[in-house]
N, C-alpha and C positions, 0 to 999 in steps of 0.2 A: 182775709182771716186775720192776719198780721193786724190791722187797723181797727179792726173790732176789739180784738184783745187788748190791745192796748187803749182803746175807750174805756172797756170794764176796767183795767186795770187800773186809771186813773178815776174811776168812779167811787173804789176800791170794794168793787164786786167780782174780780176775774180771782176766781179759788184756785185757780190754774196756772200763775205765773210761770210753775217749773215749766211747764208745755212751751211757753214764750222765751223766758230768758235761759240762760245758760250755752251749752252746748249740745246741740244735735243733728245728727244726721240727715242731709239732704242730699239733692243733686239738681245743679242748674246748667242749662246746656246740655244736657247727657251728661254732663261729668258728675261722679261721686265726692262727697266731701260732708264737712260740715258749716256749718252756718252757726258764728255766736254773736249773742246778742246780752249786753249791758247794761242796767241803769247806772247813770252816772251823772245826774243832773245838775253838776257844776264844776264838771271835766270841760277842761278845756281841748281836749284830743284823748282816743281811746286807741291802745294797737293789741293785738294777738303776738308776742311773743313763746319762742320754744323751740325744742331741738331742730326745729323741721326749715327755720328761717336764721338757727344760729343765735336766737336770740336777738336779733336786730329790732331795733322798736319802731324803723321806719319800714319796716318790707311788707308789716301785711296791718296797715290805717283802718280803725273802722270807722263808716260814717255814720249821720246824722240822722237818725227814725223820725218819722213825722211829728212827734211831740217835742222835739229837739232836747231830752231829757235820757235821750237811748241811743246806743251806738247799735250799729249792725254789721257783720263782714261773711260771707263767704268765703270759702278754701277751700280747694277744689285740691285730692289728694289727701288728706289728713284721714287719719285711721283712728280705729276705737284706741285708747293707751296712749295715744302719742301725748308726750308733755306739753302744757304748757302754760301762759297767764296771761290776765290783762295788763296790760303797763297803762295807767292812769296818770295824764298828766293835767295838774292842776294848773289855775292863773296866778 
């Protein structure tokens, strides 16, 4: 699904990007969390900072999506309200 979306996306037919990017709710492994995911297409590294990691920019790295233009991360434990942002670092 992930890879289809992201075709239309860069087709620029996917009406639905909120569906893809942002933050929401998932669960991998049996564990609950959420999953965010970024356009950032001339980031040189994406992180998930916020109360939950202290703010550390190295504790929770997202990688590289198949179009290398997207970061992705899962967090296993992260509740609806809980703070937080992306720390974009550029080259």
């Amino acid at each position: 699904m992930t890879d289809v979306a992201l075709y239309y996306y860069h087709q620029g037919v996917n009406f639905k990007a909120y569906e893809l990017y942002g933050a929401h709710p998932a669960k991998q492994n049996g564990k609950s969390g959420y999953v965010f995911r970024v356009w950032a297409p001339h980031a040189k590294s994406v992180s998930v900072v916020g109360e939950f990691n202290d703010w550390d920019t190295q504790s929770h790295v997202m990688q590289h999506m198949i179009d290398n233009e997207s970061f992705e991360l899962f967090i296993p434990g992260i509740k609806q309200y809980d703070l937080y942002k992306y720390c974009i670092e550029t080259h």
